[in-house]
Each structure stands twice: as structure tokens, then as C-alpha cells.
C-alpha positions as CSV (number, residue, x, y, z in Angstrom):
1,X,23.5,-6.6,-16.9
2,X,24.9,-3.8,-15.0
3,X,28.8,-4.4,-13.5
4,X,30.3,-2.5,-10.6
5,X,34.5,-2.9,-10.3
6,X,35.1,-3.0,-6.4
7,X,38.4,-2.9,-5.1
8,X,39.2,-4.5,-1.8
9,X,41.8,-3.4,0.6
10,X,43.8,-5.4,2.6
11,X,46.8,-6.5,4.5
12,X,48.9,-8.8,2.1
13,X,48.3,-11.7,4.5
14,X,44.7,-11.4,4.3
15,X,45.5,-12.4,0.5
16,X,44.5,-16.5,1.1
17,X,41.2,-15.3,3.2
18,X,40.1,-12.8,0.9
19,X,40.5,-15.5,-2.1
20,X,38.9,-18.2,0.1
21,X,36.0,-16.0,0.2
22,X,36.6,-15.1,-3.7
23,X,35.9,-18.4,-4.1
24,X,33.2,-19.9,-2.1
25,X,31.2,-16.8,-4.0
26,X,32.4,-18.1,-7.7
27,X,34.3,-14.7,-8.3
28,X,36.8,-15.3,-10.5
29,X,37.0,-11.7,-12.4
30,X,39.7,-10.7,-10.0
31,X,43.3,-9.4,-10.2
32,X,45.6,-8.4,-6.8
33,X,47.9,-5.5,-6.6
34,X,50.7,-5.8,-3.8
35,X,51.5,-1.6,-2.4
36,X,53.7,-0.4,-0.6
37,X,53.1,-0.8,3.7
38,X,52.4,-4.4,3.4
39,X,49.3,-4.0,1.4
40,X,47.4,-5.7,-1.0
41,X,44.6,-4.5,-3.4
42,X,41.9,-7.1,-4.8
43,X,39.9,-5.7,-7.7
44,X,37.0,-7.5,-8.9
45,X,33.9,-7.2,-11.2
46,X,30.6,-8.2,-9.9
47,X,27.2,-7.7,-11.2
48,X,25.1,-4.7,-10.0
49,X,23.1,-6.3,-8.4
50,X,22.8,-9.2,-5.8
51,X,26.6,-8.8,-4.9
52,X,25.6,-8.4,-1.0
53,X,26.4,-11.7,0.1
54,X,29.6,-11.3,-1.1
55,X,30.6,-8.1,0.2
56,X,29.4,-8.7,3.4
57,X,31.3,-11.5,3.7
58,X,34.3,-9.3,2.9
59,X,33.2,-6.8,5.4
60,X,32.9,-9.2,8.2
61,X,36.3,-10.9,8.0
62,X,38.1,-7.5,7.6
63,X,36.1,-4.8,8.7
64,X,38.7,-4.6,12.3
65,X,41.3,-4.2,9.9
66,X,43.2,-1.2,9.6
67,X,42.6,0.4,6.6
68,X,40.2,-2.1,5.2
69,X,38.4,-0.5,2.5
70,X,35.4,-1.6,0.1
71,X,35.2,0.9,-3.0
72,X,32.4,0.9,-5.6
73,X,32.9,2.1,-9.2
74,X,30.5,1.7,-12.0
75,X,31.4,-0.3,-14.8
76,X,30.0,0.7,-18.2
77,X,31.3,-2.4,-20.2
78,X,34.2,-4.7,-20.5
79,X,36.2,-6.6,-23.9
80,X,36.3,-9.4,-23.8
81,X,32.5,-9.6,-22.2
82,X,32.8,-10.7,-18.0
83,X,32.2,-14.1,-17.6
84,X,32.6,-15.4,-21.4
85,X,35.1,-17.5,-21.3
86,X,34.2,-18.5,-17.8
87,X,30.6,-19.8,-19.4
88,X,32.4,-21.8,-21.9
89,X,35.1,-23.2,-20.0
90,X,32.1,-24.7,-17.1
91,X,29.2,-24.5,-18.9
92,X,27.8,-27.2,-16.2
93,X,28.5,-25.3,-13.6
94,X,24.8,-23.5,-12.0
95,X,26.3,-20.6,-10.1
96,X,27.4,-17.3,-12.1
97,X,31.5,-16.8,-12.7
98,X,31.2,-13.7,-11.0
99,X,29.0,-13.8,-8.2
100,X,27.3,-17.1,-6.0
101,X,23.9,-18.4,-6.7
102,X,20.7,-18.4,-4.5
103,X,22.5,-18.7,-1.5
104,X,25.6,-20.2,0.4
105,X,26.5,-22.3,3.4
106,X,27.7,-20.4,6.2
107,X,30.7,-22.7,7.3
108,X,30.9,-21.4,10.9
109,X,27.7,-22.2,11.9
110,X,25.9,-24.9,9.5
111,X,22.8,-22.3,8.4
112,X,21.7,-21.2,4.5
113,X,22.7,-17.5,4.0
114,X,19.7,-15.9,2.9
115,X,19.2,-15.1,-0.9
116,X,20.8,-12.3,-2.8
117,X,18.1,-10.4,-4.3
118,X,18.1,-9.0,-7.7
119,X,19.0,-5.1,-6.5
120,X,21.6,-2.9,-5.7
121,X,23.4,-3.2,-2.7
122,X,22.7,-1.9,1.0
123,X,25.9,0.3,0.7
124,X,24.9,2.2,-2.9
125,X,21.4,2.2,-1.7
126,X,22.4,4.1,1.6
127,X,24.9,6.7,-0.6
128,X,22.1,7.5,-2.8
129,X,19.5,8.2,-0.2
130,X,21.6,9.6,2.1
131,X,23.2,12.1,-0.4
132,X,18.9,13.0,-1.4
133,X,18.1,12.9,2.5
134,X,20.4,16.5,2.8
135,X,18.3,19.7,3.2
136,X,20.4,21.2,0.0
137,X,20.3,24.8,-1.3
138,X,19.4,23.0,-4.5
139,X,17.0,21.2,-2.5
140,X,15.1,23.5,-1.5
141,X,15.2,25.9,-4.5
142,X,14.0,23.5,-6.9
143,X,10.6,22.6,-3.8
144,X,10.1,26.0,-4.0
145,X,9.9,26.7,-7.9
146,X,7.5,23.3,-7.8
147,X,5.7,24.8,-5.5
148,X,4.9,27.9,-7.4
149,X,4.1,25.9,-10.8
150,X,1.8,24.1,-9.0
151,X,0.2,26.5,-7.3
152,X,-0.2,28.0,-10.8
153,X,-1.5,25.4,-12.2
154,X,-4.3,24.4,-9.6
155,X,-5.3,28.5,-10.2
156,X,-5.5,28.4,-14.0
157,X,-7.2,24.7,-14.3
158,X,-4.1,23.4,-16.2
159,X,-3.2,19.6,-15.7
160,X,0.3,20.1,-18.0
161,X,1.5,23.0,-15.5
162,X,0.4,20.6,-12.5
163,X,2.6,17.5,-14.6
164,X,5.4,20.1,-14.8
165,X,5.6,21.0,-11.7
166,X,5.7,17.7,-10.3
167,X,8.4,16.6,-13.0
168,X,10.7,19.4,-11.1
169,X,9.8,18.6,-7.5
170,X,12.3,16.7,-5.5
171,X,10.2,15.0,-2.8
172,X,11.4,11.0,-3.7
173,X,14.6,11.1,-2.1
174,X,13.7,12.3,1.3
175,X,10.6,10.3,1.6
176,X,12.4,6.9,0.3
177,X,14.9,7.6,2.7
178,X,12.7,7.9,5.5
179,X,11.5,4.5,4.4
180,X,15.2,2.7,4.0
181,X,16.3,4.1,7.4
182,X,13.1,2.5,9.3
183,X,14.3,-0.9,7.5
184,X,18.1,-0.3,8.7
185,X,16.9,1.1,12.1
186,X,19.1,4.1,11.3
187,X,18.3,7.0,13.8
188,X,20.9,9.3,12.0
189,X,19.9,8.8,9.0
190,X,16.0,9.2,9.4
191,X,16.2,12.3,11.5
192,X,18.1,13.8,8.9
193,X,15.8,13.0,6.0
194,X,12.2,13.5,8.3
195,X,13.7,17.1,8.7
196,X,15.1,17.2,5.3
197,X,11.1,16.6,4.5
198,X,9.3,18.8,6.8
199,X,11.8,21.6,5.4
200,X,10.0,20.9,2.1
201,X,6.7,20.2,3.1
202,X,6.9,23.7,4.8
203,X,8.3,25.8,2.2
204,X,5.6,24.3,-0.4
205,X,2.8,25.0,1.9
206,X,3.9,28.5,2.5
207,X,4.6,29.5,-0.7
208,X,1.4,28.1,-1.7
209,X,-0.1,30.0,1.3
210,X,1.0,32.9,0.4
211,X,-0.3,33.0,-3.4
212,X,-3.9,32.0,-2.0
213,X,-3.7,35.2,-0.1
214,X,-2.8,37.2,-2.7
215,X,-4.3,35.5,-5.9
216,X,-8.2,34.9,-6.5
217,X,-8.5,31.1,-6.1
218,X,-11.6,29.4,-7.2
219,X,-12.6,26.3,-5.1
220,X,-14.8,25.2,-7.8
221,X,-12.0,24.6,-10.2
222,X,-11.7,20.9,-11.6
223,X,-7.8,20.8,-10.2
224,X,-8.7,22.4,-7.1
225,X,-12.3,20.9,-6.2
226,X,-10.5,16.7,-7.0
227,X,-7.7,17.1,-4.3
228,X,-9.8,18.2,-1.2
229,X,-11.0,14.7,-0.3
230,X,-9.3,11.7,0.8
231,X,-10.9,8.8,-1.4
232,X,-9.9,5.2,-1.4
233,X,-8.6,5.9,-5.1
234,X,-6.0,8.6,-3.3
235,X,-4.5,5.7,-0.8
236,X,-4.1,3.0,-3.5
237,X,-2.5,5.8,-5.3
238,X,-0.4,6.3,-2.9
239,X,0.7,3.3,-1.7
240,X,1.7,1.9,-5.6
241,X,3.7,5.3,-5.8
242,X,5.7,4.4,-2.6
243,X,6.4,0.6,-4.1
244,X,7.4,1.8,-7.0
245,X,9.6,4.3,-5.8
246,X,11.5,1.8,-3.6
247,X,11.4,-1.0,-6.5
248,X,13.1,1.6,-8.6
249,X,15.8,2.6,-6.2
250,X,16.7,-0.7,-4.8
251,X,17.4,-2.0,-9.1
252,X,19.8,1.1,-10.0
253,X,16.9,2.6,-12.2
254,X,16.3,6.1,-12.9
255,X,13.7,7.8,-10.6
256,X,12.7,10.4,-12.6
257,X,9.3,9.1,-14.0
258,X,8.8,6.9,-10.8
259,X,9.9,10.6,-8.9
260,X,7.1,11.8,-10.7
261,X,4.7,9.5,-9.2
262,X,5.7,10.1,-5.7
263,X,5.1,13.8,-6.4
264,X,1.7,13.0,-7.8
265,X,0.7,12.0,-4.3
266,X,2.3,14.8,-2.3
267,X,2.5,18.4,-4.1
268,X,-0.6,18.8,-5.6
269,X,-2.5,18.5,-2.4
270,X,0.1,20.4,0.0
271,X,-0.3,23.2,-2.9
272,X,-4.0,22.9,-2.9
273,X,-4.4,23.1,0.8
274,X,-1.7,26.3,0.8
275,X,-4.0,28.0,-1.2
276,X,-7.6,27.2,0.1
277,X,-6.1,28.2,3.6
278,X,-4.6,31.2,2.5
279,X,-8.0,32.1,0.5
280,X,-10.1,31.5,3.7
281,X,-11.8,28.3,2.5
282,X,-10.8,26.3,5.8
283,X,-13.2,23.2,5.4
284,X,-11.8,22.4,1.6
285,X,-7.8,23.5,2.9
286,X,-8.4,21.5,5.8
287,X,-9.7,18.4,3.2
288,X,-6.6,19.0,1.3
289,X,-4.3,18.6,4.2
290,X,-5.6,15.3,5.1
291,X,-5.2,14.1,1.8
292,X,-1.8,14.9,2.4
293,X,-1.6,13.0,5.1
294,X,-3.5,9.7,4.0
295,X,-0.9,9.8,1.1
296,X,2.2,10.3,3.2
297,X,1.6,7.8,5.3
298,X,0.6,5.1,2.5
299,X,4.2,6.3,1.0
300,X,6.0,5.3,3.6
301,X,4.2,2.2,4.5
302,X,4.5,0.6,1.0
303,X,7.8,1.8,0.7
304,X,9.1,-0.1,4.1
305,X,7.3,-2.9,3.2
306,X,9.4,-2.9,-0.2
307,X,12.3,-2.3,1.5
308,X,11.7,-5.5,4.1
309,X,10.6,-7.5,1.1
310,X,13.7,-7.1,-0.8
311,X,16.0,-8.4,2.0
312,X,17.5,-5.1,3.4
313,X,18.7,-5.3,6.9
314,X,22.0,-4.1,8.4
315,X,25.2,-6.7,8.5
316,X,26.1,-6.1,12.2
317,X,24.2,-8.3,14.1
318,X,24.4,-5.9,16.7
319,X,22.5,-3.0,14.6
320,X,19.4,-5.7,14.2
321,X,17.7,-5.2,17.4
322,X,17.7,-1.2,16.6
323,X,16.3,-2.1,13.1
324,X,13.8,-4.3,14.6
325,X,12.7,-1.9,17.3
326,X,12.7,1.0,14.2
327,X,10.2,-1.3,12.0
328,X,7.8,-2.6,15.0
329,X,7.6,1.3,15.5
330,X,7.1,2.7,12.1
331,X,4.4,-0.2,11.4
332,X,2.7,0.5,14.4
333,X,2.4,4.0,14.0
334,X,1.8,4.0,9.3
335,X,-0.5,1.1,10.3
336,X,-2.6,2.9,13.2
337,X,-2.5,6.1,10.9
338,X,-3.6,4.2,7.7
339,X,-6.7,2.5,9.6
340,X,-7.5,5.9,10.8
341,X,-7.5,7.3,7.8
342,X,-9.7,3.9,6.3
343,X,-12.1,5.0,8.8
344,X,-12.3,8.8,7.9
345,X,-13.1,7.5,4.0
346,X,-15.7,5.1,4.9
347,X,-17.5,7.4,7.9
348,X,-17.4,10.6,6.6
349,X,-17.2,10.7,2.5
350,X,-18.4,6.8,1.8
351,X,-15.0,6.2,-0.1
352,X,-16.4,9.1,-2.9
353,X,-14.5,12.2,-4.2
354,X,-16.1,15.2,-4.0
């Protein structure tokens, strides 16, 4: 089990209220540390995940605090093991030593707290995507050198160069954080990553553009010929690659192979159409570009859905109606899109590849 050491700070009398909530939430890894201006330091260790319920307890009795602080810090292991002794001292005991069970009673106003899912919390989540959301130097470079292998690949016929170039290509971030800031309702943040993935989208198809003009492309090739027709196989596809992603985000995992995935659904084709376009084959570049489309928008939809599955909402009550508002939106629009695009498979192509 992963273990995060967070360190609350406080004013020294907030000491009783902070360990009130300590303790309604079974967290008894926990030292204080009085400093100097009449304040006080709390650290604890919780588990990695399902510690929201907790720290949002924390944040809403001292968030109007002057200098209240949460801070997060991995934990790679402790000796004597957390919770240990705890185990053995109240082995009858159902909740955890560290952290509350399914859910708590909200003393103010009688009602069940929802249940802490098993993932990372809203805060680590949002520092993660936000920090992959930024249209980077680094960013851009490495969507531009994907680009290229791709393009490469689709030319020469060669599925490991395609792989490769999709191994390289940063496109989860941006297009999970799209997803999380729907859930939250977070204008700021989803403008930012939107733009962060039209930047990329861009830069791939005109890199890819430009090596179809230049470079003989054959539209008969077996890489090039299977991504210029949106099939139902492309939308299931695509929709497993945005759960996936979001599953993989939201438990701490590494997204490298899941990242992989995501790119399966989106570089290929952008390539593809880049270089059909740029090669005057407009039917086939134009096929390639919906793909594109049918699989961005099953991204984001299964993604979202993920997102709202797993409990994530913002912990100002205030902040709900714009996250409500933000999901009625964003289902409206991936779900009008997605039955447009059902349409388009069954009318035109019968559901087949080409």
C-alpha cells in the first residue's frame, strides 16, 4: 500500500480541532510540532489512496486560516510498518489505524459522507494534470518527433516504428486533463489544457502535412489504407483507452503503457490524415480526420465518465454548480458528437473498415 506523509499547518489553538478530526477519521500515525508565531505542525501518514475524506475535512475547518497549509510528500516505506502495532493492539476494531472506513457521519448536519474511493486524491490528481495540461517546450518537442516517427512509419508499412512513435508521444496528459476539469467544473484549468491540445494536434498534423507533400505516400499501404475509416472497432477502442487512462491516473499508476493506448487512438490517424492531405488524396485524408474525431470525442467521454464514477467533485460547495453546469455541457456536446459519429458508421461504411 502506497503512504503519503502530509503535514498540516495550523494555529496552536486549532491543536484540539485538528485532533478531533484526527480522530473521528481513525488517524493515529500523527506527531505535532509547536514553531515559533503561535504555530503548530501536525504530521501524519495516510494511505495513498482514499485519504480525501479526511483532508477535506481538514480543509474545511481551517482553510480561512492564515497560513493553513496541507503538504503532500511521498512516502516510500516506514520501520516499524504503519499501522502494526495499531492492528494488534485493536484487532476488533473495522476501520483502518490510519485512515476511516467506508464513510463517516457528518456531525453538523446528520448525513453519510460519501465513500472514499480507492484512488489518489483530488489535490495530487489536479498537480499532475495540471503540471501535463502546460504547452511545455518539452511538450511540444517530444509531439513533434512523434509525429515524424509516425509519419515514417505509416510511409514504410512498419507497425514497430508506428508503436515507437506512439511510446514517445505525450498526448495523455492534456486529453485526461480536459476530462478531470469537466468533472471539477474548472474553466482555468480546461482552457489551458484544450489549448495545450490543439497546440499538439496542430503541430502533428502539420508536420505530417508537410512530409506528404514532400514524400511519395502510398494510400494502398496496410498502415495507411486501416486508419481512413471510422469503424465501430475505432470508438470501442477508443473509449477503453480513455477509461483506462483515467483508472490509471486517479490509482497513482504509471501511464506510460496506458499513455500508449491513448496515443494509439489519436497519432496515428492525425499522422495519416497529415499526409493523405498533403499528398492530394482528400477523400482518404478527410476519412482519417474523422477518425480522429470519433476517437477524441470517445476519449473524453469515457474518461469523464471515469472521473464522475470515482467520486471526483470539488469540496467548496460553492464550486458544485460550476462543475455541474461543466458536466451537463461536456455530456451534451461528447454525447451529441458520439451519436453523430454512430450514425456516420452505420449510414455510410455499415460499421466496416475499409
Amino acid at each position: 500500500m502506497s503512504l503519503r506523509l502530509v503535514k498540516l499547518l495550523v494555529s496552536t489553538s486549532s491543536r484540539d480541532r485538528a485532533y478531533e478530526i484526527l480522530d473521528d477519521h481513525n488517524v493515529t500515525a500523527r506527531w505535532a510540532v509547536t514553531m515559533e508565531g503561535e504555530r503548530l505542525m501536525i504530521e501524519m501518514v495516510l494511505p495513498g489512496e482514499g485519504n480525501e475524506p479526511i483532508l477535506d475535512d481538514l480543509e474545511n475547518a481551517f482553510r480561512d486560516q492564515d497560513g493553513f497549509r496541507l503538504l503532500f510528500f511521498p512516502l516510500e516505506a516506514a520501520v516499524p510498518r504503519i499501522g502494526e502495532v495499531e492492528e494488534e493492539d485493536e484487532a476488533d476494531d473495522a476501520p483502518s489505524s490510519m485512515a476511516g472506513g467506508d464513510g463517516e457521519q457528518d456531525e453538523d448536519n446528520g448525513k453519510k459522507k460519501p465513500k472514499a474511493f480507492s484512488r489518489v486524491n483530488r489535490e495530487e490528481l489536479y498537480t499532475n494534470l495540471s503540471d501535463s495540461a502546460e504547452p511545455s517546450t518539452f511538450y511540444m518537442a517530444m509531439v513533434a518527433l512523434s509525429a515524424v516517427v509516425a509519419s515514417a512509419g505509416l510511409i514504410m508499412g512498419d507497425g514497430a516504428v508506428i508503436i515507437g512513435a506512439m511510446v514517445i508521444a505525450p498526448l495523455i496528459g492534456p486529453s485526461l486533463a480536459v476530462a478531470f476539469a469537466t468533472t471539477l467544473g474548472d474553466l482555468k484549468l480546461g482552457r489551458r489544457a484544450i489549448t495545450t491540445s490543439i497546440l499538439g494536434a496542430v503541430i502533428a498534423f502539420g508536420l505530417s502535412l508537410l512530409v506528404g507533400w514532400v514524400v511519395t505516400v502510398d494510400p494502398e499501404g496496410s498502415e495507411v489504407i486501416s486508419r481512413t475509416r471510422l469503424t465501430f472497432g475505432h470508438l470501442a477502442l477508443a473509449l477503453a483507452a480513455g477509461a483506462a487512462g483515467a483508472l490509471a491516473m486517479t490509482r497513482g499508476a504509471g501511464t506510460g503503457l496506458v499513455g500508449v493506448m491513448v496515443a494509439v487512438a489519436l497519432l496515428p490517424p492525425l499522422a495519416n490524415s497529415g499526409l493523405l492531405l498533403g499528398a492530394g488524396y482528400l477523400d482518404l485524408g478527410l476519412g482519417a480526420l474523422l477518425l480522429v474525431a470519433g476517437n477524441l470525442v470517445c476519449l473524453n467521454l469515457a474518461a469523464t465518465a471515469v472521473f464522475l464514477i470515482l467520486g471526483i467533485r470539488p469540496n467548496i460547495w460553492w464550486e458544485d454548480e460550476a462543475r455541474r453546469k461543466a458536466i451537463w455541457i461536456a455530456g451534451l456536446l461528447w454525447g451529441s458528437l458520439l451519436v453523430v459519429m454512430v450514425l456516420l458508421v452505420v449510414f455510410f461504411w455499415g460499421g466496416e473498415g475499409p
